[in-house]
C-alpha positions as CSV (number, residue, x, y, z in Angstrom):
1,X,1.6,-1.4,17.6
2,X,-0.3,-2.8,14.8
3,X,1.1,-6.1,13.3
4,X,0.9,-6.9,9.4
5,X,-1.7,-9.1,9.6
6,X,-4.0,-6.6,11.9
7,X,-4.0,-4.3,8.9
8,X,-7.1,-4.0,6.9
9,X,-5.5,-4.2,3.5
10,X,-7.0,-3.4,0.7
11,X,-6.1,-3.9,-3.8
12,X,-5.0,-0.3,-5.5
13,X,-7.4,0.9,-7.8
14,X,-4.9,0.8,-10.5
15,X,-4.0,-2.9,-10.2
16,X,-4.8,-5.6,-13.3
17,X,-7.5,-8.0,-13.1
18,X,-4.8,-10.5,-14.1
19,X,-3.5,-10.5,-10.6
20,X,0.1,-9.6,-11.3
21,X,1.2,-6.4,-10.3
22,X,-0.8,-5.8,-7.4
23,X,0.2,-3.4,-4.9
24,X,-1.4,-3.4,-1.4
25,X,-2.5,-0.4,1.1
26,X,-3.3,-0.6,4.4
27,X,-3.7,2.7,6.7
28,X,-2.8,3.1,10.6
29,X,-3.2,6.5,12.7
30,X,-0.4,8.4,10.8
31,X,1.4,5.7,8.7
32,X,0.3,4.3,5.1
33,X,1.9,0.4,4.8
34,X,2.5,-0.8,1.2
35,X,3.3,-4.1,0.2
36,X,3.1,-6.8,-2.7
37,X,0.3,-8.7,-3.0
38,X,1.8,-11.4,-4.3
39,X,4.3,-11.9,-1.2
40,X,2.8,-10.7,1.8
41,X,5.4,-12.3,3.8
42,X,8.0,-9.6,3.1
43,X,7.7,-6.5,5.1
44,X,5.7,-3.7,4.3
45,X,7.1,-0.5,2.9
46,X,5.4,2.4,5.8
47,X,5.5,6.0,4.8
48,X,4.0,8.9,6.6
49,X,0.5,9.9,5.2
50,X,1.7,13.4,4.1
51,X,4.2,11.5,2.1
52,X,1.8,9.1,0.4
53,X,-0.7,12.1,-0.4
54,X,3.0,13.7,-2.7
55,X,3.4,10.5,-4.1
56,X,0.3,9.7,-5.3
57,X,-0.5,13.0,-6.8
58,X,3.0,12.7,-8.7
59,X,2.0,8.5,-10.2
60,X,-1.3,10.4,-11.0
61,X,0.3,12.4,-13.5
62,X,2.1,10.2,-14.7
């Protein structure tokens, strides 16, 4: 099992350059991890990547 700090997280795209509101991803065989970059101690939100794939294409429209 891959531990939080194993994942190679990266910014979202859509995040300020201010540094607030960021929003982290990180992906793992099957699973997409989402977390706050401002407090990576709390866990991780994990979805399945089918999941992700209808949530983003729904914030894209948005």
């Amino acid at each position: 099992m891959t531990t939080p700090k194993e994942l190679a997280w990266f910014k979202s795209s859509h995040s300020g350059t201010q540094g607030d509101s960021c929003v982290e991803v990180a992906v793992a065989g099957q699973a997409v991890h989402v977390r706050d970059s401002k407090d990576v101690g709390r866990p991780a939100f994990t979805v399945g990547r089918e999941g992700w794939g209808r949530f983003v294409s729904f914030a894209s429209e948005k």
